[in-house]
C-alpha positions in Angstrom: 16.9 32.2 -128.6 20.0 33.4 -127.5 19.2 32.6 -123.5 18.4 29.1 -125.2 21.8 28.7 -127.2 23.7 29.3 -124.2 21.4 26.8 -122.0 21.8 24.1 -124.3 26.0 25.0 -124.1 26.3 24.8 -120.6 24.1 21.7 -120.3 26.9 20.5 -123.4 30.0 21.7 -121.0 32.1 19.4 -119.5 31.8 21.3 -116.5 28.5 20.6 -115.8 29.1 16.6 -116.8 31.5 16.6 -113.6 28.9 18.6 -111.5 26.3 15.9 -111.9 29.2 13.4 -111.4 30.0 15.0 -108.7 26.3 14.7 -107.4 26.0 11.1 -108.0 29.3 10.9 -105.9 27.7 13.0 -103.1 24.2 11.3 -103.2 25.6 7.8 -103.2 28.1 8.3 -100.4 25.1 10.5 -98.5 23.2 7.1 -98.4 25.9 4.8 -98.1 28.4 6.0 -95.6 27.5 4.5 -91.6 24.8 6.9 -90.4 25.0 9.4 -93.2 28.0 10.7 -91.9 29.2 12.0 -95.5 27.1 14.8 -95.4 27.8 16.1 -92.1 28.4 19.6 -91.9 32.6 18.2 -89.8 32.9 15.6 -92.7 32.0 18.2 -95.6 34.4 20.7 -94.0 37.2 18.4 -93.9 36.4 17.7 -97.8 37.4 20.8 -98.1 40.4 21.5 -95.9 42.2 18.6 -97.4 41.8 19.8 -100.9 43.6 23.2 -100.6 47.6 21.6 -100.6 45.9 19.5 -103.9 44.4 22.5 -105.4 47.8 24.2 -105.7 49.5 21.5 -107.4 46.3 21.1 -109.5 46.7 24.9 -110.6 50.1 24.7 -111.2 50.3 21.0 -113.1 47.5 22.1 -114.9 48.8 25.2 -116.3 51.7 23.0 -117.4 49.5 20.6 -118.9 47.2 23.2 -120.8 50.5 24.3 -122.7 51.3 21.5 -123.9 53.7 19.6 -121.2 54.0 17.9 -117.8 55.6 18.9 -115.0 56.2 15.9 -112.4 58.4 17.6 -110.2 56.0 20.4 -108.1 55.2 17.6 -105.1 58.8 16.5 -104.7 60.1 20.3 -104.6 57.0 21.1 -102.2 58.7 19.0 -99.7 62.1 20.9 -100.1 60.5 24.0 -99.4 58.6 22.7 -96.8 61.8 21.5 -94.9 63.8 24.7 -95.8 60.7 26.8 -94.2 61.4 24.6 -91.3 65.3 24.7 -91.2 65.6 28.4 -91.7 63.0 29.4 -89.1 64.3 27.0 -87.0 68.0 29.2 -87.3 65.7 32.2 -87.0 65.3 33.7 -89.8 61.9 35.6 -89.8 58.9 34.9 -91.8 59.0 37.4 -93.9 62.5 36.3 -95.2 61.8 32.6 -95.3 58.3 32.5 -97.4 59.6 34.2 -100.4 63.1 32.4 -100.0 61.2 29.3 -100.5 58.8 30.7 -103.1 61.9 31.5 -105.2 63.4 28.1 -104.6 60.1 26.8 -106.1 60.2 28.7 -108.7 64.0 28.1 -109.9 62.7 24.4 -109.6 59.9 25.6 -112.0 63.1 27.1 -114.4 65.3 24.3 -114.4 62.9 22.1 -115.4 62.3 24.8 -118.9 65.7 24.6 -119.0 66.2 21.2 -119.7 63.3 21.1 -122.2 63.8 24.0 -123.8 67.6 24.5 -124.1 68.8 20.9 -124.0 64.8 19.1 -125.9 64.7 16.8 -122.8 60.7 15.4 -122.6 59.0 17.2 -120.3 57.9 14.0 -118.2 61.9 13.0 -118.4 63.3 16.3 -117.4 60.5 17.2 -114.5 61.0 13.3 -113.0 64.5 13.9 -112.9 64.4 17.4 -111.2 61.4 16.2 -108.7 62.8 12.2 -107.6 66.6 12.7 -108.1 67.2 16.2 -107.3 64.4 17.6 -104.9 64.1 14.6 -103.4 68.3 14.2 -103.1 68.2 17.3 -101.7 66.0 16.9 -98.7 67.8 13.5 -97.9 70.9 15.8 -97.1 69.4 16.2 -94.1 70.5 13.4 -91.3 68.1 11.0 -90.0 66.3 11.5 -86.9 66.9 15.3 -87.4 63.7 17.5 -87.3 63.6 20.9 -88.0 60.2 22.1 -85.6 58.2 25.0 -86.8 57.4 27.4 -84.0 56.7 30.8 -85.8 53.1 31.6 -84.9 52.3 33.4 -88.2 53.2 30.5 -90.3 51.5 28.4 -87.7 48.2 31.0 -88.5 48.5 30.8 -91.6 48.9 26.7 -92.1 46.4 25.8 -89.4 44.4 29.3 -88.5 40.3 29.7 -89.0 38.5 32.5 -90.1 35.4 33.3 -87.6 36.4 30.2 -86.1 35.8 27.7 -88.9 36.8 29.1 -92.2 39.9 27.1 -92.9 42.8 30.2 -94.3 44.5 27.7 -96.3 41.3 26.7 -97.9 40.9 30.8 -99.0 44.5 30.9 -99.9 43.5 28.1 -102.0 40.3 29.2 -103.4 42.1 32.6 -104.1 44.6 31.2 -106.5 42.4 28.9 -108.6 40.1 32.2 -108.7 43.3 34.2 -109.8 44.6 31.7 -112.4 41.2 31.2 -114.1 40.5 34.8 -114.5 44.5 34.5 -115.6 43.3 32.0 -118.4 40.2 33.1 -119.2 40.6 36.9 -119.4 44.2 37.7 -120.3 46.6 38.0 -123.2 48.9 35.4 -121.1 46.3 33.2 -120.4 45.2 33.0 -124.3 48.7 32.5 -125.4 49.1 29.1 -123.0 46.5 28.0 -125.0 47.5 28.6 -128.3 51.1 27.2 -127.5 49.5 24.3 -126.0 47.3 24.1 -129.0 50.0 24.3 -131.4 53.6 25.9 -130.6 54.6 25.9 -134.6 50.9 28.4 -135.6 51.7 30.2 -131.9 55.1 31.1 -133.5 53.5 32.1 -136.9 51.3 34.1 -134.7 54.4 35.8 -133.2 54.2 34.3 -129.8 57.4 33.3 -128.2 56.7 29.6 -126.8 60.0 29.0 -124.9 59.7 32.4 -122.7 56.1 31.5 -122.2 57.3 27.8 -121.0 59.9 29.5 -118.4 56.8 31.5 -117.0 54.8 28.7 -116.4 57.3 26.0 -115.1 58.5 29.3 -112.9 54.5 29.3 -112.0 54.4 26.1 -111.3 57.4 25.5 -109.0 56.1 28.7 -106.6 52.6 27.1 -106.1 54.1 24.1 -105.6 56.5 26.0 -102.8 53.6 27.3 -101.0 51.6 23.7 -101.1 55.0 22.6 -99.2 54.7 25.6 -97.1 51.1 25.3 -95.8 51.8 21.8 -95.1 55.0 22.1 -93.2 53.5 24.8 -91.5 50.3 22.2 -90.9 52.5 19.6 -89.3 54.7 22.4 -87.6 57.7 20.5 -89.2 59.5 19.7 -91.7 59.0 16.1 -93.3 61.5 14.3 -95.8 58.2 12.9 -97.2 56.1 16.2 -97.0 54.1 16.7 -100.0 55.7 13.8 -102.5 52.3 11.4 -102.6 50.0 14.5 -103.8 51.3 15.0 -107.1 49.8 11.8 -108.5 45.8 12.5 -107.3 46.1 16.4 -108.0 47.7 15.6 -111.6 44.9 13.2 -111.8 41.7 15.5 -110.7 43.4 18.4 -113.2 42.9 15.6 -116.6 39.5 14.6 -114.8 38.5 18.0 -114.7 38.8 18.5 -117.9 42.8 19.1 -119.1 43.5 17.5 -122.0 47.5 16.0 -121.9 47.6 17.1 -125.4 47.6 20.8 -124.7 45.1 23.7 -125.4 42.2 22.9 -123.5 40.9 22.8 -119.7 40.1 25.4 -117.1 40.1 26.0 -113.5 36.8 25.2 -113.2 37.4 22.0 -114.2 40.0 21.4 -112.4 38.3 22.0 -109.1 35.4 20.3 -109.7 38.0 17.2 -110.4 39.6 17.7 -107.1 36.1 17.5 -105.5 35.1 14.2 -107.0 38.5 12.9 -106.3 38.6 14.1 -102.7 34.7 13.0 -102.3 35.2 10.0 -104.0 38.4 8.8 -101.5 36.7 10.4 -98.2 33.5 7.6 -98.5 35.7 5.1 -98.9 37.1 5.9 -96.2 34.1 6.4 -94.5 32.8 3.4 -95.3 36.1 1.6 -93.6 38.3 0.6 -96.9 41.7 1.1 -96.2 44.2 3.8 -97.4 45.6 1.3 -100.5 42.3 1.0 -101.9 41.7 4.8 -102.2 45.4 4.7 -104.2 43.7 1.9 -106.9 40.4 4.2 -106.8 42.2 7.1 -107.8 44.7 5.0 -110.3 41.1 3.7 -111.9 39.9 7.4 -112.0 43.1 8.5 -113.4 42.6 5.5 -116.3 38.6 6.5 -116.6 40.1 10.3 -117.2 42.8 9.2 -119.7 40.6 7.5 -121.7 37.8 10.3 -122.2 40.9 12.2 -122.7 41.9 10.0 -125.5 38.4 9.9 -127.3 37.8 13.6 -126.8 41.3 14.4 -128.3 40.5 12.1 -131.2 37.0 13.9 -132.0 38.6 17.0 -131.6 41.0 16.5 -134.1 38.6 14.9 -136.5 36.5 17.8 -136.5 39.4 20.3 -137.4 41.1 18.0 -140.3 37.7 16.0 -141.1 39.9 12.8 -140.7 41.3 10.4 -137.8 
């Protein structure tokens, strides 16, 4: 009975509703694409290498989300970091410096952004656009055109582009290491099961004696880092430093984290989820581009996902909250 109770929850789970999505995506691609080239072994693997710089900003945007805001900013300040790893190897500054220089630049990103929802009750979406497109981005413009900062530093270089036994990608295990590490976070820890409950509800968190603001700083702080090392690994990919870096992967990795699962209203969502939504997504835009559409019509795809998410979002919000107060 009890090995059937739990059956009948995971076939229930919305985790297994985005595996078989995920599936169909797979199976219809596998036949579609020119000569099945979808499910070659160099197409599958490049799936997967190009999902590690979204999984970051998935982990980090969805921990925002889960408690109960949005943070809009962790792309923009991945491309200041990026160029400051560039810029301060580039005056020779070793590695070991640099990285966590620009992990805490990320993550006083991550603290300005509680700041100015916590201290001065700025929206979340208003404070984090603000800190991401005017600031971040205001700051990496500082730098004149036509200047580019090379990245030369072979550890960085190893760690960006480098292959374990020759075709294990290590920024797909840095990856897979932190959405590991936050869901075990979430799923297993005091921390983790307070995001939820502030997420939830901040005023019966309080009751409960939790302290929602210092939790905020802690994840915005979260946020900003993992949004520093996205900007990190893909400087480090390029070997440069881009004034656009990382700024277009905010909106598809926001959008796998709510198809995987988040809810925008707080309190619910896992890692899990979340990576299975990043595997549709990336699936979904790789046969397209298999299949010859160009680059635009992967941006509508994932604007149409992203309105498909939001509205299961909206109904499963709805039911939720009918079932707790027995009204609408």
């Amino acid at each position: 009975m009890e090995k059937s109770n739990r059956l009948k929850k995971i076939l229930a789970s919305k985790e297994f509703s985005l595996f078989i999505l995920l599936v169909i995506v797979v199976a219809f691609y596998g036949v579609a694409s020119p000569n099945g080239s979808f499910l070659k072994t160099r197409n599958i693997r490049s799936i997967l290498d190009s999902m590690t710089i979204y999984t970051l900003f998935a982990v980090g945007g969805g921990l925002v989300i889960i408690s109960g805001k949005i943070d809009l900013s962790p792309s923009y300040v991945g491309a200041v970091c990026g160029v400051l790893l560039a810029k301060l190897l580039d005056q020779g500054l070793p590695w070991y410096l640099v990285v966590p220089i620009c992990l805490a630049v990320g993550a006083a990103f991550g603290l300005l952004n509680a700041v100015l929802i916590n201290e001065f009750n700025i929206q979340s979406f208003i404070a984090t656009l603000t800190t991401g497109t005017f600031i971040a981005q205001g700051l990496v413009y500082l730098i004149p055109a036509g200047v580019t900062y090379q990245i030369k530093d072979p550890v960085v270089i190893w760690y960006s582009t480098g292959k374990i036994f020759g075709f294990i990608p290590i920024t797909m295990v840095i990856s897979i290491l932190i959405i590991v590490i936050f869901g075990i976070v979430l799923a297993k820890t005091k921390f983790g099961r307070s995001v939820y409950l502030i997420g939830g509800n901040a005023n019966a968190a309080r009751l409960a004696g939790l302290k929602p603001k210092k939790l905020s700083y802690i994840i915005f702080a979260y946020s900003g880092a993992l949004g520093a090392l996205a900007g990190m690994l893909y400087a480090g990919r390029l070997k440069s430093g881009s004034l656009v870096g990382t700024v277009s992967y905010g909106f598809p990795a926001v959008t796998a984290a709510i198809l995987g699962g988040i809810s925008l209203g707080g309190g619910t969502g896992n890692m899990l989820g979340c990576f299975l939504g990043l595997l549709i997504i990336n699936s979904f835009n790789n046969g397209l581009m298999l299949m010859g559409l160009k680059p635009y019509w992967q941006t509508v795809a994932s604007g149409v996902l992203l309105l498909i998410a939001l509205t299961i979002d909206y109904f499963s919000t709805r039911e939720r909250k009918i079932k707790l107060t027995g009204s609408i």
